[in-house]
Steps between C-alpha positions, in 0.01 A plus 500: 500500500390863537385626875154447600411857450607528098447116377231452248205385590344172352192361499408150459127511408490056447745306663813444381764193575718536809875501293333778264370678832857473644635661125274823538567544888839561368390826272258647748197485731257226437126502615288205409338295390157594642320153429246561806433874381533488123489863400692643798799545274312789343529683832872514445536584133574889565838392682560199240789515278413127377205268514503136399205320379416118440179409301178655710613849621363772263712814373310783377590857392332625821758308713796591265366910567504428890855366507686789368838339625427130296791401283422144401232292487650119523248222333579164606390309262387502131195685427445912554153526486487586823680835441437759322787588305375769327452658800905397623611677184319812583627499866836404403515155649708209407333206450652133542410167512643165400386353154651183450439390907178283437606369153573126568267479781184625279578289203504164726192592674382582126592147379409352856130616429509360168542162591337530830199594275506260268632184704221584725720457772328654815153319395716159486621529801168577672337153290771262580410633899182448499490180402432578063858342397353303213296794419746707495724287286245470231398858427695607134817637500604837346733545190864527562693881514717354165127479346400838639493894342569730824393847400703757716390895542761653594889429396683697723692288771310291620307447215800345309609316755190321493521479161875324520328244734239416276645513199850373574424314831178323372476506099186677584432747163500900603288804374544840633383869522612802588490878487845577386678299231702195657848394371794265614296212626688181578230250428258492203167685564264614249328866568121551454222781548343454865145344326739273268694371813184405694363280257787304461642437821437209690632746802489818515766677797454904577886653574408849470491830708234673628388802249187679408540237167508180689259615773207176413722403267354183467108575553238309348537594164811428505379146651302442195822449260603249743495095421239307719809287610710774589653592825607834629794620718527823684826559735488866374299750642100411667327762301653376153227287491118562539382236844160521440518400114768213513261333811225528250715363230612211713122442639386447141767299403639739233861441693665174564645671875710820598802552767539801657760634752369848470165640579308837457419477884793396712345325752208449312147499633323196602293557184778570256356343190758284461506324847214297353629412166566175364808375355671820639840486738553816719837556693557822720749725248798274555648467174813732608538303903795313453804539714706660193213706355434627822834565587589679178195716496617613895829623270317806401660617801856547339312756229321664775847552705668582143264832471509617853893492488453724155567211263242383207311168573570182308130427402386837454062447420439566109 
């Protein structure tokens, strides 16, 4: 490891695991995380010669201008919306992050919310508790995933692995869209327009990134193409879908229920629309917490090493 004086320094903006804290210790200096003081790591970009992010901390052109040192910007995770890339390329800043980490783990949270949803699992529970067993038992019970269309938005990884576990896993029948033309798909899946695929899916599952074109992606006229018996799924991005009008939708019963990992408030408000909203399961962006996800997505350290000793990254961003 080089001396104290000439080691690089890295900054840990988001926690990190301990093993991949142990991996970077070996390149350089590490400051961070600053959980308690969540924008000190700004303070220390002009002396930064790398800077690892997690979901929350925001990378903007300003701070790429103050760090005139930065070599690499380390994502772990999936998504990049939370840096500006344009700005990296301008700068002159690698950019990594870890595609495939949260692949498996997003897809059975996907299929989890499906038949969470539909089983009406956590309202089950909550009868045969207070006493509504028989109740319970009686109320009708949904169609099968064999009998089902899922409607996916979004075929990039995680998309068709969702679509394998639907398709191949349950019989369930699959539509698709997306922006760029899709080949090589090992299970059968028919592709549709975005207004075609809402209004025949029985489920409809969001698997895309976050872009000025699915910003409110699914708003409330998009809403309008959907079935009445419909359900939807969002373990994408929070702001792919418009809060306000899918509450409304579900208050009026023009939705059969959502799931959503992903919010456009993280935490949201105590009068976040959809707090209040019927037939709607919330859990707290967890879709990629699971011990391999987690520890794959912590690998982004290997790329971020990879550049500081002069060498290109594995999972270079797009």
């Amino acid at each position: 490891m080089p001396s104290d004086t000439d080691a690089p320094l890295i900054l840990l903006a988001e926690p990190m695991s301990e093993p991949a804290v142990i991996r970077l210790k070996g390149a350089g200096r590490v400051l961070g995380p600053f959980e308690s003081r969540p924008d000190e790591w700004r303070r220390h970009l002009p002396d930064a010669d790398a800077l690892l992010v997690r979901s929350y901390a925001q990378v903007t052109d300003e701070d790429m201008a103050a760090a005139p040192k930065l070599k690499v910007i380390g994502r772990a995770g999936v998504g990049l919306d939370n840096i500006d890339l344009g700005a990296a390329r301008r700068h002159g800043i690698e950019v990594a992050y870890t595609p495939a980490a949260s692949t498996r783990a997003v897809a059975e949270l996907t299929v989890g919310f499906i038949i969470a949803l539909q089983r009406n699992i956590l309202a089950s529970d909550r009868a045969v508790r207070d006493d509504r067993f028989i109740e319970a038992r009686g109320l009708p019970g949904p169609k099968e995933l064999a009998q089902q269309t899922i409607g996916i938005v979004g075929m990039g990884r995680i998309g068709r692995a969702v679509g394998r576990i639907c398709s191949r896993g349950f019989g369930a029948r699959v539509l698709f869209n997306d922006i760029i033309p899709i080949t090589g798909l090992d299970f059968a899946a028919e592709e549709r327009s975005k207004t075609q695929l809402y209004a025949e899916s029985d489920v409809v599952t969001l698997h895309v990134p976050l872009t000025n074109l699915t910003r409110n992606l699914i708003d409330a006229r998009a809403l309008e193409s959907f079935q009445p018996t419909a359900w939807l799924i969002n373990t994408a991005r929070g702001v792919v879908v418009d809060s306000a009008a899918l509450a409304t939708a579900l208050h009026q019963g023009r939705l059969a229920g959502a799931a959503l990992d992903v919010l456009d408030v993280e935490p949201p408000a105590p009068d976040h629309p959809l707090l209040s909203t019927p037939n709607c399961l919330l859990s707290p962006h967890v879709g990629s917490r699971t011990e391999a996800s987690l520890a794959a997505m912590n690998d982004v350290v290997d790329d971020v090493m990879a550049v500081l000793a002069g060498r290109a990254p594995t999972f270079p961003a797009p």
